[in-house]
Structure formats: structure tokens, C-alpha cells
NUPARO-557063 format. One record per residue: x, y negated, z of N, C-alpha, C in turn; residue in three letters. Coordinates in steps of 0.05 Angstrom, whole numbers, padded with zeros to 5 digits, always signed. Each point is the difference from the previous one (the first is absolute). Example, Ala and Ser with C-alpha at 12.3 -4.5 7.8 and 13.67 -1.06 7.14 Angstrom:
# NUPARO-557063
+00264+00114+00156-00018-00024+00000+00018-00024+00000ALA -00007-00021-00014+00016-00024+00001-00015-00022+00014SER 
This chain:
# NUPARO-557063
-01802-01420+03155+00004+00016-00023+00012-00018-00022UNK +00028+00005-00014+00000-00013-00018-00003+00011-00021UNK -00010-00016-00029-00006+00002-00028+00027+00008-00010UNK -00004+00017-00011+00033-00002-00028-00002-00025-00019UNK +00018-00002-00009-00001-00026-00023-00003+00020-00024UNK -00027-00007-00002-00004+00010-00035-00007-00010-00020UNK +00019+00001-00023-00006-00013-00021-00011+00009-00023UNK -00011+00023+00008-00020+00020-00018-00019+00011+00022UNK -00026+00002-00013-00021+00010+00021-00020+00013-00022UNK -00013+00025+00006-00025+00018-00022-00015-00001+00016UNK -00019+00006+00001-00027+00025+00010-00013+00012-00009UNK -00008+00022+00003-00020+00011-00009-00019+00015+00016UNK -00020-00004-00004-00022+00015+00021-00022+00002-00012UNK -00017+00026+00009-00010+00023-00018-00020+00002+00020UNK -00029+00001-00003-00021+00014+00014-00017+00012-00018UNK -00011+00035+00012-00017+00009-00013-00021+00015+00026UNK -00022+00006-00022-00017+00009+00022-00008+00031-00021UNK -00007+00018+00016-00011+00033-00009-00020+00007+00024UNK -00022+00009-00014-00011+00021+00015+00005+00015+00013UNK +00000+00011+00024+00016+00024+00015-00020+00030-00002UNK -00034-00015+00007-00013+00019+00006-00031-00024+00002UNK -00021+00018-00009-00026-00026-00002+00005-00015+00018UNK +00005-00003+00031+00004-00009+00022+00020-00022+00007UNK +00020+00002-00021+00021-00008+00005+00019-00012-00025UNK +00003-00023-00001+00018-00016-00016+00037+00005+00016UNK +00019-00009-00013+00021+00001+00006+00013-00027-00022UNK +00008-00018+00018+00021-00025-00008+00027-00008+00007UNK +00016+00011-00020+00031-00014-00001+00010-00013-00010UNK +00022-00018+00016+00002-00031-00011+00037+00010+00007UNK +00014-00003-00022+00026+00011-00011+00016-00031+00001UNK +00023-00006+00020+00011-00030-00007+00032+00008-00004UNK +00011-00001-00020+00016-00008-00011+00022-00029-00009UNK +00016-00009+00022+00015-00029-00009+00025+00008+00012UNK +00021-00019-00003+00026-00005+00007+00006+00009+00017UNK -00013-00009+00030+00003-00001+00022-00012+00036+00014UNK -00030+00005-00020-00013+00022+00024-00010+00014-00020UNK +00000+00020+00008-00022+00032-00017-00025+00013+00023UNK -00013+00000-00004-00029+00005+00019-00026+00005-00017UNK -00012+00023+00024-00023+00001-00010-00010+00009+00021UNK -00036-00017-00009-00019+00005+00021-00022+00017-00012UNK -00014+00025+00012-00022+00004+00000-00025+00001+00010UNK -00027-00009-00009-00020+00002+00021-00020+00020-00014UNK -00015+00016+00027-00025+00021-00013-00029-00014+00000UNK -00009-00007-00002-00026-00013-00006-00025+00023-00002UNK -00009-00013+00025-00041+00026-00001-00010-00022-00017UNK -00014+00020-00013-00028-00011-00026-00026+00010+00033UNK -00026-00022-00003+00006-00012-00020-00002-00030+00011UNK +00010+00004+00026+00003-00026+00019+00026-00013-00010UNK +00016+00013-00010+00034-00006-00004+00015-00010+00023UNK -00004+00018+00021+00015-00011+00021+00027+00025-00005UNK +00019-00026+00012+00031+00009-00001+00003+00030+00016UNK +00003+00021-00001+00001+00023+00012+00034+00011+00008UNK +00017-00008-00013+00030+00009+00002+00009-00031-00009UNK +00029-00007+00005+00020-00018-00005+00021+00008+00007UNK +00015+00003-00019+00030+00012+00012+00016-00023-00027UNK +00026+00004+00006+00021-00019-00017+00030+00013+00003UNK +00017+00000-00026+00022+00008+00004+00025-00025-00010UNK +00020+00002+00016+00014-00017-00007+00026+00013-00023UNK +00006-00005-00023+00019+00024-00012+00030-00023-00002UNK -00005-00019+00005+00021-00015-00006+00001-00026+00018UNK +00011-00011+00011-00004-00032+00007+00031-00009+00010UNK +00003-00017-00025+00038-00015+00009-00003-00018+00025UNK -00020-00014+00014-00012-00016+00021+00004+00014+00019UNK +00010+00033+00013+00004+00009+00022-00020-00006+00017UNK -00025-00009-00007-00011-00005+00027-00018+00027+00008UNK -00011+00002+00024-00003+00023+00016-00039-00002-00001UNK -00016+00019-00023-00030-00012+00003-00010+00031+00009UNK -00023-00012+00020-00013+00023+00016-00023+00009-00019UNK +00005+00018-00019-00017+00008-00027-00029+00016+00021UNK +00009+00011+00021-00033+00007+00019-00018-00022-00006UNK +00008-00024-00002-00019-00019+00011-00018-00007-00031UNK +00011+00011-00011-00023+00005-00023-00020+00013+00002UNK -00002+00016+00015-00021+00017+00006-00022-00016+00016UNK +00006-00025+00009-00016-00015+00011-00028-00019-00018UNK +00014+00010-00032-00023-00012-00022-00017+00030+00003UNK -00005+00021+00012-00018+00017-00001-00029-00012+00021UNK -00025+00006-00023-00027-00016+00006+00001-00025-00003UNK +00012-00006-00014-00003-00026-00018-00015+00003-00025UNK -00019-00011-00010-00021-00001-00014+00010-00019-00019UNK +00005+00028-00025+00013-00025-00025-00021-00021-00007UNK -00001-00031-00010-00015-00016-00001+00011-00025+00008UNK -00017-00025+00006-00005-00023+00004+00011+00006+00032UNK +00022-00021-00007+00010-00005+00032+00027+00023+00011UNK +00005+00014-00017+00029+00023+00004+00018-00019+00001UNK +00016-00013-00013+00027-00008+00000+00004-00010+00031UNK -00024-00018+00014+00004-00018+00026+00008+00033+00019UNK -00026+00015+00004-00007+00022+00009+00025+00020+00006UNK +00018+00003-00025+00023+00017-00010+00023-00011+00024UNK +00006-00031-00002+00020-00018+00006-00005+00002+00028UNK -00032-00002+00011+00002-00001+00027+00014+00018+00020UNK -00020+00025-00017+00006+00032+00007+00022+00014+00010UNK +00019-00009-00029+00031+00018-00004+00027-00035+00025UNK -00014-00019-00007+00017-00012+00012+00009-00031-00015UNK -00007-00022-00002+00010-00021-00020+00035+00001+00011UNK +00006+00004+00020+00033+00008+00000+00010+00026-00006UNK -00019+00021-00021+00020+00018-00006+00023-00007-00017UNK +00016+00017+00008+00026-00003-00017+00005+00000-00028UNK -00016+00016-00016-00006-00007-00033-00031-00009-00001UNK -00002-00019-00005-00022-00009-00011-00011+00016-00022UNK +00019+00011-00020+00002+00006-00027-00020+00032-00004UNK +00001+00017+00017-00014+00010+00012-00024-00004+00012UNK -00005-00024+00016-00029-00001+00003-00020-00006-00035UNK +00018-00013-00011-00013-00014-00030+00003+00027-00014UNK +00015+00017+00004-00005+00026-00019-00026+00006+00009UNK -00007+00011+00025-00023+00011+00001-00031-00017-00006UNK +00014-00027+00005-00031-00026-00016+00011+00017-00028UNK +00018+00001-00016-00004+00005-00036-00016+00036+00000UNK +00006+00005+00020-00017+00031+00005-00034-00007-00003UNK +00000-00017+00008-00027+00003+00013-00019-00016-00029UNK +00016-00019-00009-00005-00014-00022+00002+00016-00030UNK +00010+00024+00007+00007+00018-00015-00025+00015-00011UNK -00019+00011+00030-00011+00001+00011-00037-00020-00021UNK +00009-00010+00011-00026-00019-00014+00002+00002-00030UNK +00023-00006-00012+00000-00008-00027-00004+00033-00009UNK -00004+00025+00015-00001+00024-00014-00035+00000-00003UNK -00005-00015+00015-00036-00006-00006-00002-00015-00016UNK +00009-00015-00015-00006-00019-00019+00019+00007-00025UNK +00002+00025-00004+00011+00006-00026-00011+00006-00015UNK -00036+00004+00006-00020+00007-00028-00008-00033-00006UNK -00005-00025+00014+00006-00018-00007+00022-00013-00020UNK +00028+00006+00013+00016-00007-00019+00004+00006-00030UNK -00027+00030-00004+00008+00017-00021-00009-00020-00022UNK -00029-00016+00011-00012-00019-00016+00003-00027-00010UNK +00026-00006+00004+00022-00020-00011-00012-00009-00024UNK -00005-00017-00013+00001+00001-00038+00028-00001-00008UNK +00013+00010-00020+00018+00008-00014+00014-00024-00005UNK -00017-00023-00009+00017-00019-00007+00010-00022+00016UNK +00026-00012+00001+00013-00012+00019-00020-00025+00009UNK -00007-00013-00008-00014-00021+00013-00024+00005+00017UNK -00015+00032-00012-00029+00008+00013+00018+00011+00022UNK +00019+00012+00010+00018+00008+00012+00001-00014+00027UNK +00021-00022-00015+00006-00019+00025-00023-00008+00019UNK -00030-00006-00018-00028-00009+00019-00005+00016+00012UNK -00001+00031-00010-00010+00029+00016+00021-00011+00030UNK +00022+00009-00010+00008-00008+00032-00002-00017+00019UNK -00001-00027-00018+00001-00021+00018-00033+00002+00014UNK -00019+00008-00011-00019+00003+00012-00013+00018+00025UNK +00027+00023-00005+00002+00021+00011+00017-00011+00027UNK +00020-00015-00002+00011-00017+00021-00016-00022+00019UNK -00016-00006-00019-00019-00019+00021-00026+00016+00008UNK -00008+00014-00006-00018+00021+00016+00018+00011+00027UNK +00027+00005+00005+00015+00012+00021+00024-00013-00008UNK +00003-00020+00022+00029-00017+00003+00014+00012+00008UNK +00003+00016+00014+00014+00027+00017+00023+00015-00017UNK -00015-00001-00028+00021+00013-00010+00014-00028-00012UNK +00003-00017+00004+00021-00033-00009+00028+00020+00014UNK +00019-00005-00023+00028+00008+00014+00004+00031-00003UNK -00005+00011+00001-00007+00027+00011+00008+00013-00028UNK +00009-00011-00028+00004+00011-00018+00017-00022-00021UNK +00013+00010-00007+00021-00019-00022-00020-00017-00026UNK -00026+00014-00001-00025-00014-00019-00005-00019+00019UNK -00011+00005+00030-00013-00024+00008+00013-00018+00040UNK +00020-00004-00031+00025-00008+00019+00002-00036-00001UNK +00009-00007+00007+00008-00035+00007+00007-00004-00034UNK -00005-00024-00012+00005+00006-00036+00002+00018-00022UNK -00022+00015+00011-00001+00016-00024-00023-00017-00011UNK -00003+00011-00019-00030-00019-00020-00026+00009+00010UNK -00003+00022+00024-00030+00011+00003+00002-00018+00021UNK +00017-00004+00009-00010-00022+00035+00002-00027-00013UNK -00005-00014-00019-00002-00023-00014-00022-00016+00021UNK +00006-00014+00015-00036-00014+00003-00003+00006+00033UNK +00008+00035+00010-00012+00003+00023+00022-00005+00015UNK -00015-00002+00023+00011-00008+00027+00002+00024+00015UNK +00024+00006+00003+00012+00022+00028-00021+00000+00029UNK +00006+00029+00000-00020-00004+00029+00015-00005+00017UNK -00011-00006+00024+00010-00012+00034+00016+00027+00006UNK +00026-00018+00015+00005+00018+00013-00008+00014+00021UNK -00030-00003+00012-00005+00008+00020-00003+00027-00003UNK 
């Protein structure tokens, strides 16, 4: 496969999660860049949160390459939590053809979690410095979410101090 030579590159990518039904959560992760347009959805049972549907659409990709979007369906009974990303990768394939796609459905699932910790988040203090500790505290209670957000990303000021988790 070759790369185009580009001397401009965006992205943008978008996950949200909604209620469907008491039973049922619903997570889409919207990717947007140069190269690809895609989106993945997963249905999530309450209140185990196991993966129930995975499907993915490709709307754009300049890369021509040929991805077997079935094999998403292979993150179904996957139990959002501790240990998905390895679980996801084994499942669908570490040689599928877009990776980009398997990491949509990890930002699904992470989507997913952070929709449980939004009455937490509500409790922020207002002011920037009680701020930055709420999180950073909030980061070292669950390293999981390290990366996983443009706040608690590689130099931002809330990851001051901590140490990234293993890649394992």
C-alpha cells in the first residue's frame, strides 16, 4: 500500500454514547481525517456491558484498501472493562486491515465508561487549579483513562507527575 505525500493532514473524531432502552446503551465513534471517513457502532447490555452488536461503515478511504467490516462483529461478548483493547485486537485480528477501526470501537467502549463517570465529573471545583487536582486525582484512581482524552493526554498539565500505564 502506498501513502500519498501529504503535506496537510486533520482529524477529527467524535464519540458519543445514548441510551437506547433501560437495557441498552448505544456507542458511536465518528472518524474524520484526510485520508478516511468511518464510523463504528457498538450496542452495549446494562448491566454486565457486554458488547451485543458491532458493525462499522467505511464512507470514504483514499488508501483503497479492501477491510472485512463482518469481522467487527467479532467484538460481540466482549465485556466493556479491564483487558478489552488486548481482547478486541485478538478477536477481530492484529492483521486487520484498518487498525483505525479496531481503536474506534476501544473509543466506543471508553465512551462507554466515561458515560458512568459523568456524575463524578459534574463535581469538578470551578476553579482552575482545584480543577487540574480533581482530575489528576481522578486519573490516578483509573490510569485507563491516561490518553484517552486531549485533558489526560502525554503533556497536558493533569498528567504532570504520572506515569502511563503498561502496555500490557
Amino acid at each position: 500500500m502506498t501513502m500519498p505525500n501529504l503535506i496537510d493532514f486533520s482529524r477529527n473524531r467524535d464519540t458519543s454514547v445514548e441510551h437506547v432502552d433501560e437495557e441498552t446503551l448505544r456507542a458511536r465513534c465518528f472518524l474524520r481525517d484526510t485520508l478516511m471517513e468511518a464510523e463504528v457502532e457498538i450496542l452495549v447490555k446494562l448491566p454486565d456491558l457486554n458488547i451485543t452488536e458491532a458493525r462499522g461503515r467505511i464512507v470514504r478511504d483514499e488508501r483503497g484498501i479492501e477491510v472485512p467490516l463482518e469481522d467487527l462483529g467479532k467484538a460481540v461478548g466482549v465485556r466493556v472493562g479491564p483487558g478489552m483493547a488486548k481482547i478486541l485486537s485478538g478477536l477481530i485480528g492484529e492483521d486487520f486491515p484498518c487498525p483505525q477501526l479496531i481503536f474506534m470501537i476501544e473509543e466506543c467502549c471508553h465512551g462507554v465508561i466515561l458515560y458512568f463517570t459523568k456524575d463524578e465529573l459534574a463535581q469538578a471545583p470551578d476553579d482552575l487549579e482545584g480543577a487540574r487536582d480533581f482530575f489528576a486525582q481522578m486519573l490516578r484512581k483509573s490510569i485507563r483513562l491516561y490518553n484517552r482524552c486531549a485533558a489526560f493526554a502525554p503533556g497536558s498539565s493533569i498528567t504532570e507527575g504520572i506515569e502511563p500505564p503498561s502496555a500490557d
